[in-house]
C-alpha positions in Angstrom: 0.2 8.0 17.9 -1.0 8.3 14.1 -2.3 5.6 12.2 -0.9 4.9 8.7 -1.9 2.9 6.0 0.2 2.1 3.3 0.1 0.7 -0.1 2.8 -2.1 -1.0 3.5 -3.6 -4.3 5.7 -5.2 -6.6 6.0 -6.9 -10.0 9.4 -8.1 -10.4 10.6 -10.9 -8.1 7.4 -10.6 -6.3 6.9 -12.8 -3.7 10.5 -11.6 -2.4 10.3 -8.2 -3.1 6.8 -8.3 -0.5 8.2 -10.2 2.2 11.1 -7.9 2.4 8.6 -4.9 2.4 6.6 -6.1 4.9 9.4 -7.5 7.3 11.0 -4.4 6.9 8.1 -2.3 8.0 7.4 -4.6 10.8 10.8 -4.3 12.2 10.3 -0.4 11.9 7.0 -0.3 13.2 6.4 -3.2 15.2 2.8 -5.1 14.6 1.2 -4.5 11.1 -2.6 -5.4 9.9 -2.1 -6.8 6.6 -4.6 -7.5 3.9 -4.6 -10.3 1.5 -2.6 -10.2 -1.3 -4.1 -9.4 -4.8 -2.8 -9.8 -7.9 -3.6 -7.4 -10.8 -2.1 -6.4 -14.4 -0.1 -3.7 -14.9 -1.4 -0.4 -15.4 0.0 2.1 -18.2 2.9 -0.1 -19.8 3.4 -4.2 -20.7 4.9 -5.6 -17.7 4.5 -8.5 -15.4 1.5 -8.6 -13.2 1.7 -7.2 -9.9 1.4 -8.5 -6.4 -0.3 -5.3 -4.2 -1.4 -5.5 -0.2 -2.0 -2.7 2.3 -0.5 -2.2 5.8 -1.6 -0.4 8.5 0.7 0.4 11.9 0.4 2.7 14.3 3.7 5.6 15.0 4.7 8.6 16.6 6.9 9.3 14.1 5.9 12.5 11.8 4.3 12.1 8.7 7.5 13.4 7.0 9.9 10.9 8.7 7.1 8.0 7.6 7.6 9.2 3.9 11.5 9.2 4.5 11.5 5.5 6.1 9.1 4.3 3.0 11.8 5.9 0.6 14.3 4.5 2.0 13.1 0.8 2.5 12.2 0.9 -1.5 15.7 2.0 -2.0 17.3 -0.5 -0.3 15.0 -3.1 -3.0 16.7 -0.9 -5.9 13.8 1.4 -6.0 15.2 4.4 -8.5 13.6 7.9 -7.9 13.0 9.7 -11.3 11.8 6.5 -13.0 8.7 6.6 -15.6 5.9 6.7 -13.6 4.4 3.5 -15.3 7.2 0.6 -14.7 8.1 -2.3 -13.0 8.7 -1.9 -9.2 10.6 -4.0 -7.5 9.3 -2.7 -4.9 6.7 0.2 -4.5 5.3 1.4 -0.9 3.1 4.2 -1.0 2.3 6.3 2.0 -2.2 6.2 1.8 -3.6 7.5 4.7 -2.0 9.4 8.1 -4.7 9.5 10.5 -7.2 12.4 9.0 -4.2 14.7 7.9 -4.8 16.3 4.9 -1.6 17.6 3.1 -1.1 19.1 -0.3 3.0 19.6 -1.0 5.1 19.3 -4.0 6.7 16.0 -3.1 3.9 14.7 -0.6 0.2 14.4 -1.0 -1.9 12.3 1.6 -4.2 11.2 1.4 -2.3 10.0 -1.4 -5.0 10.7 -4.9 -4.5 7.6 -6.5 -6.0 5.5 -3.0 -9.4 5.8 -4.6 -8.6 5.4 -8.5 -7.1 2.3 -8.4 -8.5 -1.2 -7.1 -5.1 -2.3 -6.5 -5.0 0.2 -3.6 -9.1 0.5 -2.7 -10.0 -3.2 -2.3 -6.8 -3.8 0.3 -7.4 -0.4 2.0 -11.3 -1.2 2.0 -10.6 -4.5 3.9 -8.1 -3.4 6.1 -9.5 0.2 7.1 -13.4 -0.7 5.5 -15.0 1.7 9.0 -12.6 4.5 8.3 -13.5 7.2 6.5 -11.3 9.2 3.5 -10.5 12.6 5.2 -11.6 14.4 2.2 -14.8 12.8 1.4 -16.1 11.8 4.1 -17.0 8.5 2.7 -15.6 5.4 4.1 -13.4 2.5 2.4 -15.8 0.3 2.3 -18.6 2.6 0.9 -16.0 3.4 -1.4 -14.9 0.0 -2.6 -18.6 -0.9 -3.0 -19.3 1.8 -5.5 -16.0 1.3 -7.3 -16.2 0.0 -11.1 -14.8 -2.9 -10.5 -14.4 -3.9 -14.3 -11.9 -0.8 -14.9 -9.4 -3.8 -13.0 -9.5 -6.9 -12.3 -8.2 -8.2 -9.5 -7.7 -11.5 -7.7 -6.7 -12.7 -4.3 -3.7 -15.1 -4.2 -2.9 -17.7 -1.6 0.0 -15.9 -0.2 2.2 -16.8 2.8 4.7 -14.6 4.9 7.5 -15.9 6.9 6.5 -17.1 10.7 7.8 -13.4 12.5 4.8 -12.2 10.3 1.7 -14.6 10.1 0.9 -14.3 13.1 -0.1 -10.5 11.9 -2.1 -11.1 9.0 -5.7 -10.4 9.6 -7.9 -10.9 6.1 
């Protein structure tokens, strides 16, 4: 079994958009560790402000087939491949972490670059997965999030509530 942390966000219908994601992944992948939900402003175009979270699940599935079920889930929120990389998301799940795997291919990096440049991914990552360490640097996400210039963006934690199937999984 791998452990896999991902990334979820969205900025358009929010708050339904996340719940979707989240039930969806849960009914793929059973019982999820969620972090709190943060809220941030978009990054590299005007838009709404986002609403971004990490998951973590364990699977036997291959790192490929995780990519594919991510796809596919953001598809069926009307996720378009091809799109400007800075734009609203209905919904946007991005595949962070596979256990320590390290992989470098055209249409598949993990783990994924952007895990430490953003605080929309770090601080959920560090809170979720603060005692495990990035497979590259060695460092873990906690050390990480504590050296992170948090000024470069603000976040803030919302008050956030999934639907009964899924409290129960939160831990923040």
């Amino acid at each position: 079994m791998a452990r896999v942390y991902v990334s979820i966000g969205s900025n358009v219908e929010r708050d339904k958009h996340i719940r979707d994601g989240v039930a969806l992944l849960q009914q793929l992948y059973g019982d999820l560790t969620l972090s709190s939900v943060y809220e941030s402003a978009a990054l590299g175009f005007s838009g709404d402000d986002f609403y971004n979270l990490a998951a973590g699940f364990d699977t036997a599935e291959t790192v490929h087939a995780v990519a594919d079920a991510l796809q596919s889930i953001e598809a069926s929120h009307g996720r378009k491949r091809g799109a400007k990389r800075f734009c609203a998301r209905t919904l946007d799940i991005d595949l962070l972490l596979y256990d320590d795997l390290v992989l470098r291919e055209p249409h598949l990096i993990v783990p994924r670059d952007e895990t430490t440049e953003y605080a929309f991914m770090l601080a959920p990552l560090a809170e979720i997965a603060g005692d495990v360490r990035h497979p590259v640097s060695g460092k873990t996400f906690r050390e990480l999030w504590q050296a992170y210039d948090k000024t470069r963006q603000p976040l803030r934690k919302v008050s956030f509530e999934f639907e009964a199937t899924t409290t129960a999984l939160v831990k923040i």
